[in-house]
N, C-alpha and C positions, 0 to 999 in steps of 0.2 A: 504494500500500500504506500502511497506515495505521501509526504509529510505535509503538502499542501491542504490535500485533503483531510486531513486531520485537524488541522487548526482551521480552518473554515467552519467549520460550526460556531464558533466562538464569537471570530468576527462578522459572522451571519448575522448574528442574534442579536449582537451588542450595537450594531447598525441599525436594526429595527426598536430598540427600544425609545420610548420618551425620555427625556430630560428629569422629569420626577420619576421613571422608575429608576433611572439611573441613581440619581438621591436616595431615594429607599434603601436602595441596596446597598451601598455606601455606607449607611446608616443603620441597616443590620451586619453588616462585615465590623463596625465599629461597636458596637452591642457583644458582641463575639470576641474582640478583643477589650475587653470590661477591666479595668483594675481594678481590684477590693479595696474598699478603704482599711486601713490598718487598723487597729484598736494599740490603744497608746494608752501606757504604765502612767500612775498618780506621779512618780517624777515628772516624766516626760509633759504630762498637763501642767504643773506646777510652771516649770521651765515656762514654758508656752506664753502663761498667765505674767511670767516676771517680767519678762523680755516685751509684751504689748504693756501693760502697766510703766515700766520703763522708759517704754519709746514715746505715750501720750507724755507725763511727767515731763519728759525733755524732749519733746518735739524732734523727736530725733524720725529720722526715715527706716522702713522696717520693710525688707522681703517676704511675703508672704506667702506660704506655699500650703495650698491647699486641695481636698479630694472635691471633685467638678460633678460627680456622679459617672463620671466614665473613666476619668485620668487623673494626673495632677496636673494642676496649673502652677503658675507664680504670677504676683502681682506685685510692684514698688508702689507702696502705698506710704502714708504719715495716720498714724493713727489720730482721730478726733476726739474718741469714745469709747469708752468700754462698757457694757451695758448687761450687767452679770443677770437680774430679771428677767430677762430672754434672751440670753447668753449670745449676743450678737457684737460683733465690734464693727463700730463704724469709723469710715477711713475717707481720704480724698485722694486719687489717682496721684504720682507724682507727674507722669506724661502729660497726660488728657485734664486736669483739677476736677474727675468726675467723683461725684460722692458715690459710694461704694459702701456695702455694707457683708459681713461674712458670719457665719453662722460658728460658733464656736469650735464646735462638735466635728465642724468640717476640716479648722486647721491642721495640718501635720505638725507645719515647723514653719521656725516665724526666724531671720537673722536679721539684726539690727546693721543697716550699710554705712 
């Protein structure tokens, strides 16, 4: 059998489809590759809480890495607020000055820059 013909199904198909299936699928292949978010030790939170308490205190600029629901991200943020009640920290972009707000729960690791 000749290798042309073997890979032509492929490009057959993927030529026929739309624009949003094409997204879909993308977006399940991306669902498939899922990260778990870790579960992090009372140091490791502790840490977490010193270093955002620290960086509002002194205005200092703080890298923010956190689980997105699929991956991780990072984001260079200045923290604003820390808002233990509904354990959210709000921040302001350092890029963009967008307000920004991150769920506790969701940070990994926080480095002050």
């Amino acid at each position: 059998m000749d290798n042309r013909n073997r890979d032509r199904g492929t490009i057959k198909w993927t030529s026929l489809m739309l624009p949003e299936h094409v997204e879909m699928i993308k977006k399940v292949w991306k669902e498939d590759e899922r990260i778990e978010k870790p579960i992090l030790d009372e140091q490791q939170i502790e840490e977490i809480g010193f270093k955002l308490q620290r960086a509002m205190t002194d205005s200092l600029p703080v890298e923010v890495r956190f689980h997105n629901g699929f991956d991780y991200s990072e984001e260079k943020v200045k923290v604003v607020q820390l808002d233990p009640q509904n354990r959210k920290v709000k921040c302001i972009g350092l890029r963009d000055k967008i307000h920004t707000s991150f769920q506790f729960d969701d940070i990994v690791d926080v480095n002050i820059i």
